[in-house]
C-alpha positions in Angstrom: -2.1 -5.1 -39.5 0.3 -8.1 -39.8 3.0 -7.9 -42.1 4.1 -11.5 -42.1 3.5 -13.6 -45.0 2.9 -17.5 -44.3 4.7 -20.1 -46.0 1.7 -22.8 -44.8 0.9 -24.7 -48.5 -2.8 -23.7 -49.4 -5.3 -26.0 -49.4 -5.9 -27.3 -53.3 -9.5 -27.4 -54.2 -11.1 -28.8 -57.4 -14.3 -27.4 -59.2 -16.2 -27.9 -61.8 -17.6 -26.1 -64.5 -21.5 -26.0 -65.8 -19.7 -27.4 -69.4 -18.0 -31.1 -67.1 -14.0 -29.6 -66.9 -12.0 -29.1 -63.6 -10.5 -26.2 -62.8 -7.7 -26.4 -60.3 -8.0 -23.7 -57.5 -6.3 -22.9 -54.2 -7.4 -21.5 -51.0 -5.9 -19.4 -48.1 -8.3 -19.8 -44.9 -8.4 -16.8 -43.1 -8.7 -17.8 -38.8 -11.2 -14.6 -38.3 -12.3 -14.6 -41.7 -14.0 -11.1 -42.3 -14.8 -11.8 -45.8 -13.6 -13.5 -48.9 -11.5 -12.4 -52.0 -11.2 -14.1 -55.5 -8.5 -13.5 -57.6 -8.7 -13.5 -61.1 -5.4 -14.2 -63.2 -3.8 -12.1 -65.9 -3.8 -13.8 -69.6 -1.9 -17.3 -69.1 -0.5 -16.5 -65.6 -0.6 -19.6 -63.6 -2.7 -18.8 -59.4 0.5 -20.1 -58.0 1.7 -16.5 -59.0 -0.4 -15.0 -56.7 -0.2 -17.2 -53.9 2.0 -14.9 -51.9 -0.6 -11.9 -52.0 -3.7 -14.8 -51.1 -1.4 -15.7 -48.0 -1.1 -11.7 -46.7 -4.8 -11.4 -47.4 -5.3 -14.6 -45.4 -3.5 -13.4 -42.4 -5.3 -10.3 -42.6 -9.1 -12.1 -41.9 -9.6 -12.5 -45.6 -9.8 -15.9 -47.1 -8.2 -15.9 -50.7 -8.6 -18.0 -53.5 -7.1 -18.0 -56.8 -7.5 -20.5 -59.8 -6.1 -21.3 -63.0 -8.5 -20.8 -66.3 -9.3 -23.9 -68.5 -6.2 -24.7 -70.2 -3.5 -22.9 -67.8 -1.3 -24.2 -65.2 -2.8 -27.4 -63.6 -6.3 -27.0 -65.2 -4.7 -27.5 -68.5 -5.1 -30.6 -70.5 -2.7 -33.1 -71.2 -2.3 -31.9 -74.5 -2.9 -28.5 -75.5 -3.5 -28.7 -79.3 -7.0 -29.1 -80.0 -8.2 -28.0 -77.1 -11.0 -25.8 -77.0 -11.0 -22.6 -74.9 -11.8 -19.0 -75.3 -11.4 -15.9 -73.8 -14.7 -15.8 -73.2 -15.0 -19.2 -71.8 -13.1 -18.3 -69.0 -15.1 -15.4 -68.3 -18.8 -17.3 -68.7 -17.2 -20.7 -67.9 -14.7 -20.8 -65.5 -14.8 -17.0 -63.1 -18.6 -17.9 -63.0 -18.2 -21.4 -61.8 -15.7 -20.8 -59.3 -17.6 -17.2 -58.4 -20.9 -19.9 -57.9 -18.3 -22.3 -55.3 -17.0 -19.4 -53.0 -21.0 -18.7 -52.5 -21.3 -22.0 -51.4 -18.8 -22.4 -50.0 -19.0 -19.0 -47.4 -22.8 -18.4 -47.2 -23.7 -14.9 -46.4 -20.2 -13.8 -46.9 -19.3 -10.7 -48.7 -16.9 -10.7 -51.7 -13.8 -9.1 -53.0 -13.2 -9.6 -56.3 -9.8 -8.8 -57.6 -8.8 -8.5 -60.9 -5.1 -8.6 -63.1 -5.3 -7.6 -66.5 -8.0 -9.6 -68.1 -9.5 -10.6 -64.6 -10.9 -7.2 -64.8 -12.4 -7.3 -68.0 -14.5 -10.4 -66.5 -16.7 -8.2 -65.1 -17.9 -7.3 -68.3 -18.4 -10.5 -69.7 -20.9 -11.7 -67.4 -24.0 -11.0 -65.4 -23.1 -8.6 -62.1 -22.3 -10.8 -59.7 -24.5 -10.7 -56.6 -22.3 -10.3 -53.3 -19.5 -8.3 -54.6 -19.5 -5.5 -52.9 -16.0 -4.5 -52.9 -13.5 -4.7 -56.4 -10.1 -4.1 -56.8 -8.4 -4.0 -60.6 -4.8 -3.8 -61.2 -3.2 -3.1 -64.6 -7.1 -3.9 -66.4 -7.7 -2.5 -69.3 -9.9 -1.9 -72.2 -7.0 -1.8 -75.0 -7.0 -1.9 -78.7 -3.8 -1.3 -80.8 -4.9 2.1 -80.9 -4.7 2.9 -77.1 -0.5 2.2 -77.2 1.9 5.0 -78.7 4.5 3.9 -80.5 6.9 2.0 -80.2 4.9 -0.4 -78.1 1.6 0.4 -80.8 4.3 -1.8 -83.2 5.1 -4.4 -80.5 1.1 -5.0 -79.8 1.1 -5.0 -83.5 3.4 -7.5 -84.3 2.1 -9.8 -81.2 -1.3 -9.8 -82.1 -1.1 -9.5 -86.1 1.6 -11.3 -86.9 2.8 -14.0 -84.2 -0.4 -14.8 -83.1 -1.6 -16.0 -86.5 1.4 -18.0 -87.9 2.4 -19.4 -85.1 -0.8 -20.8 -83.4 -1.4 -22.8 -86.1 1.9 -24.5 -86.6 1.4 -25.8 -83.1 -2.1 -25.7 -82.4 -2.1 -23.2 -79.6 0.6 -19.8 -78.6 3.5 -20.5 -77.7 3.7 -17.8 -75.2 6.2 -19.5 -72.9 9.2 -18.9 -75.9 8.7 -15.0 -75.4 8.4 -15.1 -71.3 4.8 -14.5 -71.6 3.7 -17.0 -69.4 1.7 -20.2 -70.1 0.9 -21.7 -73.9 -2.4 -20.3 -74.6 -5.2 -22.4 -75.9 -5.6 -21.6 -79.7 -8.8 -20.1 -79.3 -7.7 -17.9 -76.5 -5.1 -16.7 -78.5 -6.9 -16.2 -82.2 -9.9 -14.4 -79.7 -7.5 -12.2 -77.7 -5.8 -11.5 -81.2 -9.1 -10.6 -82.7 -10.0 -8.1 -80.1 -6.6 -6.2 -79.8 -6.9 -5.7 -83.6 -10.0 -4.1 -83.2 -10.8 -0.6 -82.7 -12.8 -1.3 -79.4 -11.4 -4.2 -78.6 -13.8 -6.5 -77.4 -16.6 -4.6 -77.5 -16.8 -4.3 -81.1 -17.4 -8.0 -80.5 -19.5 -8.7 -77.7 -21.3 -5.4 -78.6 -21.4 -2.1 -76.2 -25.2 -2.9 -75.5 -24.2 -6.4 -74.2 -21.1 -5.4 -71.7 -22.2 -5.8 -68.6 -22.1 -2.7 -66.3 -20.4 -4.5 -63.3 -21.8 -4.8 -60.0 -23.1 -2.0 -57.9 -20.1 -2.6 -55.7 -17.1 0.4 -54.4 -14.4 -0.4 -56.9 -10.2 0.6 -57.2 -8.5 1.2 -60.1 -4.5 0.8 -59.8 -3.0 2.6 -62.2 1.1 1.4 -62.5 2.4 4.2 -63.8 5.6 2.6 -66.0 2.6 -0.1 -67.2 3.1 -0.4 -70.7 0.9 -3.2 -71.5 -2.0 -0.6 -69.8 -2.0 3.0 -70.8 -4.4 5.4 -68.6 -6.7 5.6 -71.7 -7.5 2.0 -71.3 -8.3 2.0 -68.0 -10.4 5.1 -68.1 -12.2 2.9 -70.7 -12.6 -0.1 -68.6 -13.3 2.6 -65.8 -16.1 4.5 -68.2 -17.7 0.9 -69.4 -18.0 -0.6 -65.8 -20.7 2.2 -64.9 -22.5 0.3 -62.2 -19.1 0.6 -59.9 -18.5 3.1 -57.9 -15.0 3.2 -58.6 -12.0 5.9 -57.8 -8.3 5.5 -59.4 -4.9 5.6 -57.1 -2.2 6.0 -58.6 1.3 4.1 -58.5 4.5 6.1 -59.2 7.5 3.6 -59.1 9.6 6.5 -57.9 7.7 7.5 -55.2 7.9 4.0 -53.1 12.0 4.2 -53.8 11.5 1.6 -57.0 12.8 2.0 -60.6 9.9 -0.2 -62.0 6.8 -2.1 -61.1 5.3 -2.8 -64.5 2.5 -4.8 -65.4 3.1 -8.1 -63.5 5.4 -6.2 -60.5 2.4 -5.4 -57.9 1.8 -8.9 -56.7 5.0 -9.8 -55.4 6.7 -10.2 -52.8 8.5 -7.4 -52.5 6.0 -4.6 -52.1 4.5 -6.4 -49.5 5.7 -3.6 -47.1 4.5 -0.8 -49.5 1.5 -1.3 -52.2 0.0 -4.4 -50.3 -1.2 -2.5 -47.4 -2.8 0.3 -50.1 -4.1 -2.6 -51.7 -5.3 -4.6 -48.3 -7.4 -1.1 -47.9 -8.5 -1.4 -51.1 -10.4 -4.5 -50.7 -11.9 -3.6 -47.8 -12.6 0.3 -48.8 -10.1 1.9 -45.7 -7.8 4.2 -45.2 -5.4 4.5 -45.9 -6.7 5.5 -49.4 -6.4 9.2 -48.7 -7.5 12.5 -50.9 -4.2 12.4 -52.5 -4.1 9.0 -53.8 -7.1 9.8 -56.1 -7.3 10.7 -59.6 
């Protein structure tokens, strides 16, 4: 397995969306490619984030791409306010358009996708994917307020019921930058993301339990952070529960036991656990050791 990670700039790709937008999207060619992976982003976190993780995949026969949503990083608009973009549109819109170009683009090739956070929660939103076979989830979730003990039930709170709606309006989308949440999210990403973690069942009392997808009949990996606080157990075993179609097992990531005092919910992408959880995760994509007995809830 090769360890280094290339500093060669990735190749920038453009595509478009059924709706006429651009996203901006980068790819990692992989010499022997094996098969290819998609990465879909956390809420608001720019691909160039992941572009470290794309280039160890690469050199490890697995072209990567990763891409920013409508309205993040360098597929966002000029001007943000008054731009319209949902949650949902980057699940329908954007993951199914650039899903629809790696096809295309690698005929016959077999898919990884892998999701942070909300790029988990994709798989719900949409139609199973034909060709993903393999899926790996980091920190995905189903959450609601109700899922978080306190105090982070009173910080989820306060995000979602209180910033959320007084300050989107006074500058027409989330400032998100001014808490060191990433990018400024679109307004309706924000009142929509808002709407679900308020809710019970978060966004199934909205898209309705009967209309979540199942997922794709592909093997699946649930990484479970242990010192994530933005994604309890509960909500993963929800995600985990709702994605029935997957064949899915859970490993589990104790900080402490890789000599680390915290990897939290944004830690497992970089750079340095490239020597520890990316070759767990490498496995992961492809389904190999060494995902052993003991790594399994």
């Amino acid at each position: 397995m090769n360890s280094h990670i290339s500093e060669k700039t990735p190749q920038s790709v453009r595509i478009r969306t059924g709706d006429g937008l651009e996203l901006a999207a980068s790819r990692f060619p992989a010499a022997n490619e094996e098969r290819v992976a998609l990465i879909n982003s956390a809420t608001g976190v720019p691909r160039q984030f992941y572009h470290r993780f794309c280039a160890y995949l690469a050199e490890n026969s697995i072209t990567a791409y990763c891409y920013d949503y409508r309205g993040i990083g360098d597929s966002r608009p000029g001007r943000l306010r008054g731009f319209s973009a949902s949650m949902t549109d980057w699940a329908t819109r954007d993951a199914s358009a650039v899903l629809d170009y790696l096809k295309t683009a690698h005929p016959g090739r077999r898919i990884t996708w892998i999701g942070h956070s909300f790029g988990g929660q994709i798989l719900g939103l949409i139609p199973p994917p034909a060709g993903v076979d393999r899926v790996l989830l980091v920190g995905s979730q189903l959450p609601s307020y109700l899922t978080y003990s306190y105090p982070m039930r009173l910080v989820v709170l306060l995000f979602w019921g209180v910033l959320i709606p007084l300050l989107t309006p006074v500058f027409g989308y989330f400032p998100s930058r001014f808490f060191g949440m990433g990018e400024s999210l679109p307004a309706g990403v924000a009142f929509e993301w808002a709407r679900w973690g308020l809710s019970r069942n978060y966004m199934l009392d909205h898209v309705g339990s009967e209309n979540f997808q199942p997922g794709p009949s592909a093997k699946a990996v649930f990484f479970v952070v242990r010192d994530d606080l933005l994604a309890p157990l509960s909500s993963i075993h929800r995600l985990r529960e709702a994605l029935s179609a997957m064949d899915s097992s859970t490993v589990d990531i104790n900080p402490a036991d890789i000599g680390q005092g915290a990897i939290g919910h944004m830690g497992i992408f970089r750079k340095k656990f490239k020597d520890s959880l990316w070759p767990r995760m490498l496995a992961a994509a492809r389904l190999q050791a060494p995902l052993v007995a003991s790594d399994i809830l």
